[in-house]
C-alpha positions in Angstrom: 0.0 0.0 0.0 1.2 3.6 -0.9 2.4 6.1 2.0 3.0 9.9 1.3 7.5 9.9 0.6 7.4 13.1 2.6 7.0 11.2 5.7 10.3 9.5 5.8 12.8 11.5 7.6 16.7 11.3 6.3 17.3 8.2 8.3 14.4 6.6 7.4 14.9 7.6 3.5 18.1 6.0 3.4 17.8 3.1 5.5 14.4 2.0 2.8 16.3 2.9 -0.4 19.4 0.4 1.1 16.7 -2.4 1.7 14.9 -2.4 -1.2 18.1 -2.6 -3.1 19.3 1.3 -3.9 22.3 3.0 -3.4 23.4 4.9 0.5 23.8 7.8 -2.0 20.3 7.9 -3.9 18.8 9.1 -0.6 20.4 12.8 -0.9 19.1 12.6 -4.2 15.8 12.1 -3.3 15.9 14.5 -0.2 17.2 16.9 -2.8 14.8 16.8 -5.2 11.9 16.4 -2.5 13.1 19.4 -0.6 15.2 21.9 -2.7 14.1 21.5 -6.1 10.4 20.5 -5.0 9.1 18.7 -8.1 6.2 17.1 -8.5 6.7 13.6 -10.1 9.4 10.9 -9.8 9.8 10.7 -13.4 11.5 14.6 -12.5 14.2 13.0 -11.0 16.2 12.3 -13.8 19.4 11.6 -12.1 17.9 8.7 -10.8 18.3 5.4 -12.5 14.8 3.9 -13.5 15.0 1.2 -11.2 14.9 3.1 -8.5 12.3 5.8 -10.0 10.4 3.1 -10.7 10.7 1.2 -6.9 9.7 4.9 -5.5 6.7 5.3 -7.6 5.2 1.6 -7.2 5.4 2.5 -3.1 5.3 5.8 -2.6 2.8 9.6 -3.2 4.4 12.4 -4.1 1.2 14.2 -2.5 -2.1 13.2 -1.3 -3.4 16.7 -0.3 -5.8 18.5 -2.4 -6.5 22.2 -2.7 -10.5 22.8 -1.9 -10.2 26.3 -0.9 -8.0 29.0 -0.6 -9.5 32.1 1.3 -7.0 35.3 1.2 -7.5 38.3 4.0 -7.0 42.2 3.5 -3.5 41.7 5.8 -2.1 39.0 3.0 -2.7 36.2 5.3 -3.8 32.6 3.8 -5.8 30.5 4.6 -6.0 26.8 3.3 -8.7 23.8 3.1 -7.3 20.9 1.9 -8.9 17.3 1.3 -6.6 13.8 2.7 -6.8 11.1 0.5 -9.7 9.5 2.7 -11.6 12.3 2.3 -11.1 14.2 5.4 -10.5 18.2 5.6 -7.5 19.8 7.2 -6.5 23.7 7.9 -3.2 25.2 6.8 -2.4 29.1 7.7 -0.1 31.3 6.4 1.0 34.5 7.8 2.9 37.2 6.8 5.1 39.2 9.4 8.8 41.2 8.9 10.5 38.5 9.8 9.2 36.2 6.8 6.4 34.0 6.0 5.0 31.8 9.0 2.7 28.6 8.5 0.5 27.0 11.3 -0.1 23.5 10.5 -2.5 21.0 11.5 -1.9 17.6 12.9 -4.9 15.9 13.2 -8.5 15.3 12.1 -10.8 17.1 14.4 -9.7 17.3 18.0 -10.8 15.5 21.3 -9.1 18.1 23.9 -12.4 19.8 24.1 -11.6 23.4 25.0 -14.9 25.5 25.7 -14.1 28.6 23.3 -12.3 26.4 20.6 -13.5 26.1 16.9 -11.2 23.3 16.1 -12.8 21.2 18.9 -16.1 21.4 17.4 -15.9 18.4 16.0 -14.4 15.3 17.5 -11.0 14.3 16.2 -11.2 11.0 13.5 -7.7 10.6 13.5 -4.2 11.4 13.0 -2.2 12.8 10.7 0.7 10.8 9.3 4.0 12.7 9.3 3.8 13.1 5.6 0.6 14.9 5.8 1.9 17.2 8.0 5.0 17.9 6.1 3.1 18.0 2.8 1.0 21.2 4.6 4.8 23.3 4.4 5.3 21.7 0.7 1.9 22.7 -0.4 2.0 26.2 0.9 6.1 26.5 -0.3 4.6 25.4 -3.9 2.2 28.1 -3.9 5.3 31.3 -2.7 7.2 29.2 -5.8 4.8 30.1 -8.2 4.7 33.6 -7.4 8.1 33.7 -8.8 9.7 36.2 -5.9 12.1 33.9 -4.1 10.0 33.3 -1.2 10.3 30.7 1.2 8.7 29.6 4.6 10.6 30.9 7.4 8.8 29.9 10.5 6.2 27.1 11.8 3.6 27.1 14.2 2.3 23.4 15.1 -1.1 25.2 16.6 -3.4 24.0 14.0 -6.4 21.6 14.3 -5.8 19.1 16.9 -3.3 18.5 20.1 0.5 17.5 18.5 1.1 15.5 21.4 -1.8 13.3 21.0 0.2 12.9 17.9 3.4 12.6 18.9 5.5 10.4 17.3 4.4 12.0 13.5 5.1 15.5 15.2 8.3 14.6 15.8 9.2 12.8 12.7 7.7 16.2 11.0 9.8 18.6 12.9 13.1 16.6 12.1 12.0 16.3 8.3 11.6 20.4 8.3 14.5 21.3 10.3 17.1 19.1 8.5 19.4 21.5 7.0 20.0 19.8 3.3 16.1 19.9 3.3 13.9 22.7 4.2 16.0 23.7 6.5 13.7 25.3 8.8 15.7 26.7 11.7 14.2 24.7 15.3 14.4 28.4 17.3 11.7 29.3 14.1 9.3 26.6 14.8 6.8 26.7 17.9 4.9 23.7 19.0 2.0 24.4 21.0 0.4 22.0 23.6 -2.7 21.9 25.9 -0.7 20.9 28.5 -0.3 16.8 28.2 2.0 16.4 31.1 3.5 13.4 30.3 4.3 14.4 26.6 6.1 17.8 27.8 8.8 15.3 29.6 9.0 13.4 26.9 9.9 16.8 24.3 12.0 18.0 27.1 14.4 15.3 26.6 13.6 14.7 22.7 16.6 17.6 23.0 15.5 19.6 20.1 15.8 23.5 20.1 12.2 23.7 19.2 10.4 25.9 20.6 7.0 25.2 23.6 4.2 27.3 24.2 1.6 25.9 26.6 -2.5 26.9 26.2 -2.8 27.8 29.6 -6.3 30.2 29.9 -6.8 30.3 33.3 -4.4 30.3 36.6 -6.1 28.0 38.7 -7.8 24.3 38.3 -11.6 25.5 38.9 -11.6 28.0 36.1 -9.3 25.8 34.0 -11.1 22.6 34.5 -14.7 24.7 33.4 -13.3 25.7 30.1 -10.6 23.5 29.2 -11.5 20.2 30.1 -7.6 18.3 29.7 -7.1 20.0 33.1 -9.2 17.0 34.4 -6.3 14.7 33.1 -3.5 17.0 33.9 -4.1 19.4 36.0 -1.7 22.1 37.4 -0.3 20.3 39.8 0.3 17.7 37.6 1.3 19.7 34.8 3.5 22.9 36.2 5.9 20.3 37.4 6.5 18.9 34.0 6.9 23.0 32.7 9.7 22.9 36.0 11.2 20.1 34.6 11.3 21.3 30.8 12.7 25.1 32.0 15.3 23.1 33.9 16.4 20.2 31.2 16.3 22.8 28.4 16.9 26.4 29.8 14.1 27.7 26.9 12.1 30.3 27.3 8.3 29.3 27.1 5.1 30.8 25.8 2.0 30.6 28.2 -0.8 31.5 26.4 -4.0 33.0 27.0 -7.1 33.8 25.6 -8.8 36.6 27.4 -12.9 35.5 27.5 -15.3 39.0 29.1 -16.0 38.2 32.6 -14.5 34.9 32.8 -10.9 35.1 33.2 -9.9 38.7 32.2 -10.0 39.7 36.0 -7.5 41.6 38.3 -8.1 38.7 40.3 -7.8 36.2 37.6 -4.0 38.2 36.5 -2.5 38.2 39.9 -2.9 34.6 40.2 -1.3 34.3 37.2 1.8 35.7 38.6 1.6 33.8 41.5 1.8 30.9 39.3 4.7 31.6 37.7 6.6 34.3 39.5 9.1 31.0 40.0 9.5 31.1 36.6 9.4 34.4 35.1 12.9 34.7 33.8 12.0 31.9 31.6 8.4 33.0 30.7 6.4 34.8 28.4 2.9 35.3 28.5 1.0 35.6 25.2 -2.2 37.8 25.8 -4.7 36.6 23.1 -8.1 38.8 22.0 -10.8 36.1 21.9 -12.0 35.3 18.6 -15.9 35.1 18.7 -16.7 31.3 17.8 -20.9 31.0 16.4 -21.0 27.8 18.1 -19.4 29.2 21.3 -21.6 32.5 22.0 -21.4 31.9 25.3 -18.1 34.0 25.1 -17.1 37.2 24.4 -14.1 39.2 23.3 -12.7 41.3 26.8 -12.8 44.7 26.7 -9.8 47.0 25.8 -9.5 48.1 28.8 -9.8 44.5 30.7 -7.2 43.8 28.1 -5.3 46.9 29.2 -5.4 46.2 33.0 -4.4 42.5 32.9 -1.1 43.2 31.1 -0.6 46.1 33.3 -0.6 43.9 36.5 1.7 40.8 34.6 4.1 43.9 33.9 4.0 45.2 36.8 5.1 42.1 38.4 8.0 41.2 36.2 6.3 39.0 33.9 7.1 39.3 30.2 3.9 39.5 28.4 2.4 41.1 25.1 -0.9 41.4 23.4 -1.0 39.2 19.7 -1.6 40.6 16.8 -4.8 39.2 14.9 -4.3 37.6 11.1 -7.2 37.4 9.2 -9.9 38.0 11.1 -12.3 38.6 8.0 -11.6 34.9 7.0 -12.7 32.5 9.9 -9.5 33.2 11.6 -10.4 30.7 14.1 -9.0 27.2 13.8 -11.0 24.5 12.6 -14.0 27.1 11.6 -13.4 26.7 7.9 -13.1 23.1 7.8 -16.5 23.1 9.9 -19.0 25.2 8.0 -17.4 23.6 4.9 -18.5 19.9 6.2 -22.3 21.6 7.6 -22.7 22.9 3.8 -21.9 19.5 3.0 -24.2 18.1 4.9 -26.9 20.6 3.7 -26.2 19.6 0.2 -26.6 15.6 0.8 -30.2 16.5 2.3 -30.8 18.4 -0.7 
């Protein structure tokens, strides 16, 4: 049976090609076309002999994701729906700051964290991505800067798409290796963020994965009643479970991590609700940054509502004030579902509608 090529890391490229009868040396052929020259077929790859074109074609995708739609904001950013080979629809973001071109990928189908505000958790996850279709997200959006003929590239990678990467682990990893090696993408690790909703047992198990990756941690509230109302993984893991295993990262990796933290009206925008915040990590502050982030009104979650500027205003005042490095995120397209996973979820209810029709 046929597996996407792009989810073989170096390693793995080289240690297949040697079994099924290639040349050690056909492998930094194949990551070289794959990664540098990006083609499209394997019949491209003319400096391979046909036995081994032919060996990679009979077991092998050059890409199972297909384009359904491509929504562009006013600020440049992107916003992609792509269709897996089953069937299933995937987001891909991509951002444009000063420092270059950033892409948030997605990692699974759906997502069974469950967080109260989410879009991506509106419907429950159906499975993993495979590292392939992961790294074929990066390829796809690369493809599209190609064609644009400027000499664009992505920069910078955000694992915060639909879905928890470490309920996905092992094709995370795989994926960040495949991006980061340096006669491939070459995507530098200190320009790629994985975010988690705080699986405790997973953030041990990055910590010693000894990667300069960076971790930012979906935090939203500062204590387990609040946390536990609107993010229900703090049933699992919660922050006494789970502050020890950010200890034990901070201390294994000395990197700086990103708390972050969606500010919901009259739920956790509070003096009260920011004070205890620094409690919680005024152990930790010279290793911490805390990412303030504008709620992003959700239909199916109207039980929320953006804070006020000023609630805004007085929460960062009061982490500052305490010594705790914090900032306020800049929104990317807002005017097109900015919101994970709400794209892929009115495109499945019209569907739906059309199936009744």
């Amino acid at each position: 049976m046929k597996s996407s090529i792009y989810s073989l890391t170096f390693d793995q490229l080289q240690d297949w090609l040697i079994e099924h009868g290639q040349k050690k040396f056909r492998a930094k052929q194949v990551w070289n076309w794959l990664y540098k020259k990006r083609v499209n077929t394997f019949a491209e790859m003319y400096n391979l002999n046909k036995d081994c074109q032919l060996v990679l074609e009979e077991n092998f995708y050059l890409g199972t994701l297909e384009q359904e739609i491509k929504q562009e904001s006013k600020d440049g950013t992107i916003k992609f729906l792509f269709k897996l080979s089953d069937g299933n629809l995937i987001e891909t973001v991509l951002m444009k700051f000063s420092y270059g071109y950033s892409v948030c990928v997605t990692t699974q189908v759906g997502c069974n964290i469950g967080c109260s505000f989410c879009a991506s958790g509106l419907l429950t996850k159906n499975r993993d991505l495979s590292a392939g279709e992961i790294v074929e997200q990066i390829m796809n959006v690369q493809k599209h800067l190609d064609a644009k003929g400027k000499d664009e590239r992505v920069s910078h990678i955000v694992v915060m798409g639909i879905g928890e990467p470490f309920d996905n682990y092992d094709n995370t990893m795989d994926f960040l290796r495949i991006v980061n090696d340096q006669e491939g993408l070459s995507i530098g690790a200190r320009h790629i963020t994985v975010s988690t909703s705080g699986l405790a047992k997973r953030i041990y198990d990055f910590a010693d994965e000894n990667l300069q990756v960076n971790l930012a941690l979906s935090l939203h509230a500062p204590n387990n009643e609040l946390r536990t109302k609107i993010m229900k993984i703090n049933k699992a893991f919660p922050l006494e479970k789970l502050m020890p295993a950010i200890d034990y990262y901070l201390e294994k990796t000395n990197r700086r991590i990103t708390f972050e933290y969606i500010l919901l009206k009259d739920v956790n925008d509070h003096k009260k609700e920011a004070e205890q915040l620094v409690s919680l990590l005024k152990d930790k502050r010279h290793l911490s940054y805390v990412n303030l982030i504008p709620y992003n009104p959700v239909d199916e979650h109207n039980q929320y509502d953006r804070s006020e500027k000023k609630a805004i205003l007085d929460f960062y005042q009061v982490l500052l004030e305490n010594g705790i490095n914090c900032g306020v995120r800049v929104e990317h397209g807002t005017d097109i579902d900015a919101a994970c996973g709400q794209l892929r979820s009115k495109q499945i209810k019209k569907d739906k509608e059309k199936q009744k029709a």
